[in-house]
DOTORZA-724112 format. One record per residue (C-alpha): residue number from 1; y, x, z; chain; residue in three letters. Coordinates in steps of 0.1 Angstrom, whole numbers. Layout:
BEGIN
+-----+-------+-------+-------+---+-----+
|   k |     y |     x |     z | c |   r |
+-----+-------+-------+-------+---+-----+
| NUM |     Y |     X |     Z | A | Ala |
...
+-----+-------+-------+-------+---+-----+
END
This chain:
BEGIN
+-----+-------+-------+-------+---+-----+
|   k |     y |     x |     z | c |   r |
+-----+-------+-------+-------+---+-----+
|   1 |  -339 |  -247 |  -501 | A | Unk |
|   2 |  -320 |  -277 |  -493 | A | Unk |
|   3 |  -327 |  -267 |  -459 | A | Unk |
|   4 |  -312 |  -240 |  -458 | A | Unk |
|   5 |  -280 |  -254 |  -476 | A | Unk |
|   6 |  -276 |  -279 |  -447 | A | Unk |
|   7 |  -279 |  -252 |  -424 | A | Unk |
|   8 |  -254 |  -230 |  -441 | A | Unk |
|   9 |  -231 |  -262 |  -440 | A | Unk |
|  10 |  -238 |  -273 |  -405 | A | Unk |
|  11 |  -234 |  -237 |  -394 | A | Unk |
|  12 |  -201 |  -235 |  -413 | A | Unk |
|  13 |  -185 |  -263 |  -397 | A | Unk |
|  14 |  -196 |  -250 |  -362 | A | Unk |
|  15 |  -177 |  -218 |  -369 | A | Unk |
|  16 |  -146 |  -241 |  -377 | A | Unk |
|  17 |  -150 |  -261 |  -352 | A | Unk |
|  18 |  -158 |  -230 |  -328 | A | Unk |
|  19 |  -124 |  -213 |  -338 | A | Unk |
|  20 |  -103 |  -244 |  -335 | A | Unk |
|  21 |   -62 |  -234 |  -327 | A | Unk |
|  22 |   -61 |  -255 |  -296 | A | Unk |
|  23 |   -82 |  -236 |  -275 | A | Unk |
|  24 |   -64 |  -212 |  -248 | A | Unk |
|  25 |   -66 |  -173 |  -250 | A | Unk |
|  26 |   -68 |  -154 |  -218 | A | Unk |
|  27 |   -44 |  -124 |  -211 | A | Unk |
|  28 |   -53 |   -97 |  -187 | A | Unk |
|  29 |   -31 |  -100 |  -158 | A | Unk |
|  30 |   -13 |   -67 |  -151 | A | Unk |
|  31 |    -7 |   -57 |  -113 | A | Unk |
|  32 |    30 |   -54 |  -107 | A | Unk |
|  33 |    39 |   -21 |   -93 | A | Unk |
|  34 |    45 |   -21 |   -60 | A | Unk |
|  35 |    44 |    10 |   -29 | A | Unk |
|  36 |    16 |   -13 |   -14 | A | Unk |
|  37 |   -17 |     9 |   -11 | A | Unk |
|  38 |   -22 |    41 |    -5 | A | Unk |
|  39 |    -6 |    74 |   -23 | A | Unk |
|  40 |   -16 |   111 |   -19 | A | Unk |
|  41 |     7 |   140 |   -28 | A | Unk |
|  42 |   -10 |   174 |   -26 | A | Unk |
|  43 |     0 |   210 |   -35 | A | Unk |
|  44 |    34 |   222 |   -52 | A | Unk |
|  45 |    47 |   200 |   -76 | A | Unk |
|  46 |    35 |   169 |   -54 | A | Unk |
|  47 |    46 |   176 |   -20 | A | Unk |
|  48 |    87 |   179 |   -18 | A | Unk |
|  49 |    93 |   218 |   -21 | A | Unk |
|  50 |   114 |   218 |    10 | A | Unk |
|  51 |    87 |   205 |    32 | A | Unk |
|  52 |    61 |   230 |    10 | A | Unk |
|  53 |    84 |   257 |    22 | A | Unk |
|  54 |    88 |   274 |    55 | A | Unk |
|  55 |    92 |   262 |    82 | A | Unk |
|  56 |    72 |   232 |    71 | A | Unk |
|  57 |    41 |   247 |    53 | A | Unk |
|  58 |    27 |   209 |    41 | A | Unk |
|  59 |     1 |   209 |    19 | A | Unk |
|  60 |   -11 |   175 |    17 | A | Unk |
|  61 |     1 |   140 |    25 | A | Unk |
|  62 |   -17 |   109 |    30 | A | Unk |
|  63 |    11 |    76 |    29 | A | Unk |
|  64 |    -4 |    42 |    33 | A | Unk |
|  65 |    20 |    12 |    32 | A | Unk |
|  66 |     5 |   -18 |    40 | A | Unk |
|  67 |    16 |   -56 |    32 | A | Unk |
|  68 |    28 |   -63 |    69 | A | Unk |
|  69 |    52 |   -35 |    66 | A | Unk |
|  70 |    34 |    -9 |    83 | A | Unk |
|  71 |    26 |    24 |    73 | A | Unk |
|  72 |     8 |    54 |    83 | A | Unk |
|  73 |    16 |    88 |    73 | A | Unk |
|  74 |    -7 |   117 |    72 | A | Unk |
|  75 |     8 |   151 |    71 | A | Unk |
|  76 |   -11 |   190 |    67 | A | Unk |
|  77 |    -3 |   215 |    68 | A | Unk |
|  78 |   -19 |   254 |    57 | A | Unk |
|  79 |   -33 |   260 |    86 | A | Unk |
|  80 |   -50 |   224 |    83 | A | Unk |
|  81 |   -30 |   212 |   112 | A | Unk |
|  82 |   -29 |   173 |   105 | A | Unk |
|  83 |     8 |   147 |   119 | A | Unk |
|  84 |     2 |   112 |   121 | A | Unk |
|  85 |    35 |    95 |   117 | A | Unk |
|  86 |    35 |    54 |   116 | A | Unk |
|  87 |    61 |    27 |   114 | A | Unk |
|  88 |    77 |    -2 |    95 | A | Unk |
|  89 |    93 |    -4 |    67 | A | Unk |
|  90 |   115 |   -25 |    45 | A | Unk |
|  91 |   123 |   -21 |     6 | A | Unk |
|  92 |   152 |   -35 |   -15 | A | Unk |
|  93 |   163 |   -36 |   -48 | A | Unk |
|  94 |   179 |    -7 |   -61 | A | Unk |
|  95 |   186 |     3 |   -99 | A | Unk |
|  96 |   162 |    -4 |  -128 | A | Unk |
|  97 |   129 |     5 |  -110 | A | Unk |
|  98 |   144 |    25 |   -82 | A | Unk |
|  99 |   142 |     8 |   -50 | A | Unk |
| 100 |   159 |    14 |   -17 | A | Unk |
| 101 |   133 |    17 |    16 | A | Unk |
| 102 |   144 |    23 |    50 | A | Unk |
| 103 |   117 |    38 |    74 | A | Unk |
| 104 |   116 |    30 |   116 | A | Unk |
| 105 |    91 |    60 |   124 | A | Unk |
| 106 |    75 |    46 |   159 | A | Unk |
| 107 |    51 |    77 |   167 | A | Unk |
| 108 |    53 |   105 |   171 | A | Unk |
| 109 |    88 |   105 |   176 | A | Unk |
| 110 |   119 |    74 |   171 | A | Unk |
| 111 |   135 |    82 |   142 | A | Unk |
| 112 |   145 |    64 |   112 | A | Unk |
| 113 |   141 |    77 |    75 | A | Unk |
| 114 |   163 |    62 |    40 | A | Unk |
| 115 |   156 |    67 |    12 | A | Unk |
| 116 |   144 |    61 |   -28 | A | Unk |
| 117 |   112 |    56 |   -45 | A | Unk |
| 118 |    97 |    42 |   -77 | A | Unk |
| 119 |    61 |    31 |   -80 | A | Unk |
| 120 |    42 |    26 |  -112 | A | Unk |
| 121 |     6 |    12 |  -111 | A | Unk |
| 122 |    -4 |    55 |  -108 | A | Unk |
| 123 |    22 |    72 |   -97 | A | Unk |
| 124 |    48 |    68 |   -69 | A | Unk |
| 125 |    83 |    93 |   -69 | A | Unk |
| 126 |    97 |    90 |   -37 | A | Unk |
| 127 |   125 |   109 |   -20 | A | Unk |
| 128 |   138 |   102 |    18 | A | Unk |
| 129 |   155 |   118 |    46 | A | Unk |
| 130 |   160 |   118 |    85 | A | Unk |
| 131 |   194 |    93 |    91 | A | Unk |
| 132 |   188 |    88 |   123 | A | Unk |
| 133 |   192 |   104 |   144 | A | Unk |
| 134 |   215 |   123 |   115 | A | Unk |
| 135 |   209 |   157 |   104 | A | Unk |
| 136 |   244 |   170 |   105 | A | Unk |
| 137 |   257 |   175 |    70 | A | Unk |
| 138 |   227 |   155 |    50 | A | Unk |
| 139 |   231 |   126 |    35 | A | Unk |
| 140 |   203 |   104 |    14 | A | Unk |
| 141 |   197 |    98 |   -18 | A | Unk |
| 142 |   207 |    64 |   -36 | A | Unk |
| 143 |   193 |    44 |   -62 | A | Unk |
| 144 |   227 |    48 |   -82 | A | Unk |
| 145 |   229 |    83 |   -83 | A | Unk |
| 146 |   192 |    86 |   -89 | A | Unk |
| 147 |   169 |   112 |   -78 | A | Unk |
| 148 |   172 |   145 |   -66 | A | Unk |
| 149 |   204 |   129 |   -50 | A | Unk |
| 150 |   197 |   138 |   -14 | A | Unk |
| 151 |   232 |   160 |    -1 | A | Unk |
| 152 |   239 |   185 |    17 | A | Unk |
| 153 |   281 |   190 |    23 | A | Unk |
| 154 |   281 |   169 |    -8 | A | Unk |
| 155 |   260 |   189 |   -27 | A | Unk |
| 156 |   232 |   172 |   -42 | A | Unk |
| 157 |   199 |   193 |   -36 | A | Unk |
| 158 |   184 |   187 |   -71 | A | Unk |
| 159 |   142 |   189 |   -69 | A | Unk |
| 160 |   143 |   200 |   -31 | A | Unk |
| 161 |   128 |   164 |   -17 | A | Unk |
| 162 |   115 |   148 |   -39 | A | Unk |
| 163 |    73 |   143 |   -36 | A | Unk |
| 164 |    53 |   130 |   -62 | A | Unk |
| 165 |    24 |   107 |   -51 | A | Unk |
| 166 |   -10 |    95 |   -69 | A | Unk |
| 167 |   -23 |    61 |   -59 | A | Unk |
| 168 |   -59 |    64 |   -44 | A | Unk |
+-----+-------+-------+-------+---+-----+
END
């Protein structure tokens, strides 16, 4: 019996020991959210309604933006017809978690691209346009005004350009 009561005792003062205040607790590290990686949008509701319309027909895009400020796009359409678009890109701050990005489309034609996005750990809502060379009458959507700000004659086009993307 006295065995076991020195047990109990040493056993308590392990626990205390064990459990002592100085000792360091480790909290998970949560990714920040960033347009690094790569994002699929696919059918209505994901791809941008104006390029699921006529005379577009998208069905599915592939966007991968890599940490050297590449990126490859990857565009079908319904007939299965896949576009390969690459570039650089650069991002900047915008409001709250909206952020500015510019793309410098190299293939398969020059072109450049401005627009908004914001990219959670999951999802990614991005919105751009062609400013260059301009589309007459178009302009792109800011950070300020938020999305679904993409104009045309000064009349914001609402839900029109805007794709939703789910990291892969």
């Amino acid at each position: 019996m006295k065995h076991l009561m020195l047990f109990a005792v040493v056993l308590s003062i392990a626990l205390v020991i064990g459990c002592s205040e100085d000792e360091e607790t480790t909290t998970p590290v949560i990714p920040t959210p960033t347009i690094v990686g790569t994002w699929k949008a696919e059918g209505l509701g994901f791809v941008a309604p104006g390029l699921y319309a006529p005379p577009f027909n998208v069905r599915k895009i592939i966007a991968t933006f890599n940490n050297d400020l590449s990126y490859t796009v990857v565009s079908t359409d319904s007939a299965g017809a896949e576009i390969t678009y690459t570039g650089a890109y650069a991002t900047t701050a915008g409001v709250d978690t909206i952020r500015n990005i510019v793309l410098n489309q190299s293939t398969p034609t020059t072109l450049t691209s401005t627009g908004i996005y914001s990219a959670g750990l999951i999802l990614m809502t991005y919105e751009v346009i062609q400013t260059s060379p301009q589309i007459p009458g178009f302009t792109p959507p800011t950070a300020a005004a938020g999305f679904g700000s993409t104009a045309y004659n000064s009349v914001p086009l609402g839900q029109l350009w805007i794709q939703r993307y789910i990291k892969q």
